[in-house]
C-alpha positions as CSV (number, residue, x, y, z in Angstrom):
1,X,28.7,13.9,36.6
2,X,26.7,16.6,34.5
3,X,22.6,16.2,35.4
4,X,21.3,14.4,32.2
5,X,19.4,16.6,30.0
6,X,15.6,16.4,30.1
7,X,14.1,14.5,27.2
8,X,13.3,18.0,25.3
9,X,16.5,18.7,25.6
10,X,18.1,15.6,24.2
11,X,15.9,16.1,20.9
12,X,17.6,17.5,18.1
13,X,16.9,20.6,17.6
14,X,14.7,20.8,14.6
15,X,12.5,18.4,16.4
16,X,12.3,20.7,19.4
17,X,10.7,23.4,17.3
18,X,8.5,21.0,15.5
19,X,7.5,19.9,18.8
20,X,6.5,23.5,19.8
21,X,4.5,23.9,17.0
22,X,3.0,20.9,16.7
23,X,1.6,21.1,20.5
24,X,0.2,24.6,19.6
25,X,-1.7,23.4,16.9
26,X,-2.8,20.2,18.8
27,X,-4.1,22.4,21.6
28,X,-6.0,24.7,19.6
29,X,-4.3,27.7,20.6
30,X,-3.0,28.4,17.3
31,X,-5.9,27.8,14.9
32,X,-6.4,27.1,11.3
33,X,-4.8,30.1,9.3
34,X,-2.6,31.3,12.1
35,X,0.2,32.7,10.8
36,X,3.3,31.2,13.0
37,X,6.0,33.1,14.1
38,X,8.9,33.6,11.4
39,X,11.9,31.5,11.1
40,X,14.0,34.8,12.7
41,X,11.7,34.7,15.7
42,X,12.0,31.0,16.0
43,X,15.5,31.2,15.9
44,X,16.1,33.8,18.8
45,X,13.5,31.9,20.9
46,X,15.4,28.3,20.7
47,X,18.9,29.8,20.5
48,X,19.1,27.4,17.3
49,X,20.4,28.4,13.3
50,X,18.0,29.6,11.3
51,X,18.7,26.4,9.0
52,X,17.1,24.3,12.0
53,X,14.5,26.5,11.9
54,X,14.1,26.0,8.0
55,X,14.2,22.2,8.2
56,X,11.4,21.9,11.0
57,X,9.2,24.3,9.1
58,X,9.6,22.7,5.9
59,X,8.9,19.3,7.7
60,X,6.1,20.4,9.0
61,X,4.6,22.0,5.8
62,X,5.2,18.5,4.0
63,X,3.6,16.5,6.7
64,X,0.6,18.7,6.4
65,X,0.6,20.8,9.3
66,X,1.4,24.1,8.1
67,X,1.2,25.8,4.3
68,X,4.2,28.2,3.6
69,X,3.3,31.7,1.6
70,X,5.9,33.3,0.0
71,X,6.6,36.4,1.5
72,X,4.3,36.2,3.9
73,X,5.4,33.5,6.2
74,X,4.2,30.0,7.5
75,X,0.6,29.3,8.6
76,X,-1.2,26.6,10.5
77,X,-3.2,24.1,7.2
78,X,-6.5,23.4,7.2
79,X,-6.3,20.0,9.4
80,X,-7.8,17.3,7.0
81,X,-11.0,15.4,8.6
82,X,-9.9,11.8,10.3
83,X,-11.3,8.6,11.5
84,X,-9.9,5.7,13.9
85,X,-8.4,3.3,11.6
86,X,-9.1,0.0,13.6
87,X,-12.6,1.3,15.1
88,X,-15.9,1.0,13.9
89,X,-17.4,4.4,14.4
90,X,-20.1,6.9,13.4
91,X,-18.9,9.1,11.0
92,X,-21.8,11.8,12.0
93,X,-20.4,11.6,15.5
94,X,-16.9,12.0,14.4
95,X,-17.8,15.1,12.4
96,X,-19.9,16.7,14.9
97,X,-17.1,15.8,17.6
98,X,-14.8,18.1,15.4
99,X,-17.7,21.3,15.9
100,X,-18.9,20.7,12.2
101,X,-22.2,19.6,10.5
102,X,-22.8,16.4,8.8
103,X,-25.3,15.6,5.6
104,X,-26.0,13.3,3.7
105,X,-27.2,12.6,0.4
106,X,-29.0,9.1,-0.4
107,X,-28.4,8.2,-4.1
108,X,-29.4,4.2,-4.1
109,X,-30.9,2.2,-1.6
110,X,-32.7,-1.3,-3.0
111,X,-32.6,-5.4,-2.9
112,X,-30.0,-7.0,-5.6
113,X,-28.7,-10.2,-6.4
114,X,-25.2,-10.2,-4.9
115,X,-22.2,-10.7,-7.3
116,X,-19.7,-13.8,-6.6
117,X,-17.7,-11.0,-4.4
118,X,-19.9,-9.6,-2.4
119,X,-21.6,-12.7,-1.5
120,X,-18.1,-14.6,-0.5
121,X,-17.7,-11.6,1.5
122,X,-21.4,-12.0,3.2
123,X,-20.9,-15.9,3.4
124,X,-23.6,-16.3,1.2
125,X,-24.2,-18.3,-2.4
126,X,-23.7,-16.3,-5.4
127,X,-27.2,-14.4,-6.6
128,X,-28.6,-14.5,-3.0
129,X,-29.8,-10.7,-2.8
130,X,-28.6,-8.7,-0.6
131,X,-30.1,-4.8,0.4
132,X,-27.6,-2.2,-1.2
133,X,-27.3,1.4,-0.1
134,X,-25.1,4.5,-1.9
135,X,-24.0,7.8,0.4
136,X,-22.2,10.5,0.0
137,X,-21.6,11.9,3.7
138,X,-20.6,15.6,4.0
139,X,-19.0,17.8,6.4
140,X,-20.2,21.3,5.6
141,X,-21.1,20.6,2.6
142,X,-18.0,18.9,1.7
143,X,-18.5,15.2,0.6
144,X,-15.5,13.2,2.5
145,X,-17.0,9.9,2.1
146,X,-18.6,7.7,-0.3
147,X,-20.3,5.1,1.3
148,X,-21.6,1.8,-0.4
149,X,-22.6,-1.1,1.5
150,X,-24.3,-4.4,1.1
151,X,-25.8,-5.4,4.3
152,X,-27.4,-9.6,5.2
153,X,-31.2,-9.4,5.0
154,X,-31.2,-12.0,8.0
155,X,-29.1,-9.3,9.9
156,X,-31.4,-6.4,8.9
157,X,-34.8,-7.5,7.4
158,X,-36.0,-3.6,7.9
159,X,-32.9,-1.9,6.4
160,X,-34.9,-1.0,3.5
161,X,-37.6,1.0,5.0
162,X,-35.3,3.6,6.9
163,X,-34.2,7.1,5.8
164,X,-30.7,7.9,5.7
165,X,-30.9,11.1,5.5
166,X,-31.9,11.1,8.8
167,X,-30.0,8.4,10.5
168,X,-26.2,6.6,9.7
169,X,-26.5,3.1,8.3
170,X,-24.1,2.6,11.5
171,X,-26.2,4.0,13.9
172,X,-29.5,1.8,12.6
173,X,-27.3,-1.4,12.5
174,X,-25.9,-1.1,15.9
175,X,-29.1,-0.4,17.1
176,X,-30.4,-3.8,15.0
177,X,-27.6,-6.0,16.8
178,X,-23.8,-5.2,18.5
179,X,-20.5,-5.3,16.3
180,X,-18.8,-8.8,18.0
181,X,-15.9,-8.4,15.1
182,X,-14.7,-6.3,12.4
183,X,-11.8,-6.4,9.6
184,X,-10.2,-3.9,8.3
185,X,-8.8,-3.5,4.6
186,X,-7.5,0.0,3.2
187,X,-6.2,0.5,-0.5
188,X,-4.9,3.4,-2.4
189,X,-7.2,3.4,-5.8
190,X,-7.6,6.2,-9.0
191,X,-11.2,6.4,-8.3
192,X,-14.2,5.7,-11.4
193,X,-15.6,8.6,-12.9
194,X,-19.0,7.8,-11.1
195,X,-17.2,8.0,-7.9
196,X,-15.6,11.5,-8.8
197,X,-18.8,12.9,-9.9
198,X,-20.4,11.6,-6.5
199,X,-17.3,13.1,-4.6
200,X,-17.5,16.6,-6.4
201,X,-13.7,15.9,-7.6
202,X,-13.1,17.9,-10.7
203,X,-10.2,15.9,-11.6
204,X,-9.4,11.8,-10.5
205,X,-7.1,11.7,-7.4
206,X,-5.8,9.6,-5.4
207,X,-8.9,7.8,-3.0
208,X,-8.1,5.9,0.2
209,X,-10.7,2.9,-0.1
210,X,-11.2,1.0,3.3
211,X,-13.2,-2.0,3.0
212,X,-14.7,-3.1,6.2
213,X,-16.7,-6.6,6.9
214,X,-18.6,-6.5,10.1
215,X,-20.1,-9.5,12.1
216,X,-22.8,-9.6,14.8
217,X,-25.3,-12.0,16.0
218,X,-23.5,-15.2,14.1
219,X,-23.5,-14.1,11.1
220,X,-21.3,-11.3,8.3
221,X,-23.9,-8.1,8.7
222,X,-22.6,-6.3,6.5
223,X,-20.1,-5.4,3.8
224,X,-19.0,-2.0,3.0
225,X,-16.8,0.0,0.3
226,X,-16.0,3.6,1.8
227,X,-13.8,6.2,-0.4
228,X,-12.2,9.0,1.0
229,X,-10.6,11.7,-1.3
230,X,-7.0,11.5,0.0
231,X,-6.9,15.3,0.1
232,X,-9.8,15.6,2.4
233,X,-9.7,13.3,4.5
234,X,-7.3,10.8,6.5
235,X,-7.0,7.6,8.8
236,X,-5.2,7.5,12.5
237,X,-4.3,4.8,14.0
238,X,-3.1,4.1,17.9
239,X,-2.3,0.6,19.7
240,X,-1.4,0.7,23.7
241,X,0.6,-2.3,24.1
242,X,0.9,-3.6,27.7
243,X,4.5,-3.9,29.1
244,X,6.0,-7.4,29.9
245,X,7.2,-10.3,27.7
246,X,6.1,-10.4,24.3
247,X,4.0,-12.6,23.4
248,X,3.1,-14.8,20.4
249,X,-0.7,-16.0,19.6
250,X,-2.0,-18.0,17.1
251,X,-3.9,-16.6,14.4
């Protein structure tokens, strides 16, 4: 009996080289702007058709990982900025984790009556007020987030007397009391033209809007509305699931 292939082996082909590329760009040795090696050099290296090599590189340039140039060749994209889709996390750490600089600029920050919405979403009667903060967060200058959140005065009575400038709304209210739960909503939306202006979008595109409730010390802390220009900027998500019989819960 023939030894079974290894599992690289067993891939189809294209995948093999999209593998190969993909783990090069992963690893950082081939950075941003590196030009890859052309589809004839490809194709001598796998011992594949230069059509393989064509599918995995246009693959690839579709799923965002490389930009082809027409006579020039294929090169590694920009790699859009990311954040943990089920995590509640810092976005200063996340783009200072990535060797860039974060900003941000403060453009409202006061005490409102809550609308019907944002006060079923705080557990709270319509009209209670609520504090209210508006950010645009920036990596290098870039703004990849637009940030609005209501927050419970009960949660937070002091939210209103700190700069933002200086410190994330998550960092002050995980210092104020730990997240015991979060939820999680994302939507594709055609954002408003305040939003574009705030974003430095020159024309509307398509946003990815995730709207997140958080709740700590017995009560909905906060509420917020965070917009992400779908060409800057995406979501990743990852769940380990422990081997053994499935298993049903109740929700």
């Amino acid at each position: 009996m023939p030894a079974r292939p290894a599992p690289d082996e067993e891939a189809p082909r294209y995948r093999r080289v999209k593998d190969f590329i993909t783990e090069r760009v992963l690893s950082g040795d081939w950075p941003s702007g590196q030009r890859v090696p052309s589809e004839n050099e490809l194709t001598g290296q796998f011992g594949v058709s230069r059509m393989t090599v064509n599918r995995a590189l246009r693959e690839l340039t579709a799923e965002g990982w490389l930009t082809r140039v027409q006579g020039a060749g294929s090169f590694v994209a920009e790699q859009k900025p990311q954040s943990a889709l089920l995590e509640v996390r810092n976005i200063r750490t996340e783009i200072m984790a990535r060797g860039h600089r974060h900003s941000a600029d403060l453009l409202a920050l006061d005490n409102r009556p809550s609308t019907r919405e944002v006060a079923q979403a705080l557990e709270l009667r319509t009209g209670t007020r609520v504090f209210h903060s508006l950010l645009v967060h920036r990596e290098n200058g870039v703004p990849v987030q637009l940030e609005e959140r209501f927050v419970n005065p009960l949660f937070a009575p002091r939210y209103l007397e700190q700069d933002f400038t200086r410190v994330t709304p998550y960092e002050y209210l995980t210092a104020v009391g730990p997240i015991a739960a979060s939820e999680h909503i994302i939507e594709a939306v055609t954002p408003t033209a305040e939003a574009c202006a705030h974003l430095e979008l020159r024309q509307p595109e398509p946003c990815l809007l995730l709207i997140r409730r958080t709740w700590s010390n017995g009560l909905v802390a906060t509420l917020a509305r965070l917009t992400h220009p779908g060409s800057r900027f995406r979501f990743v998500g990852r769940q380990d699931y422990a081997p053994g019989p499935a298993k049903l819960a109740s929700l």
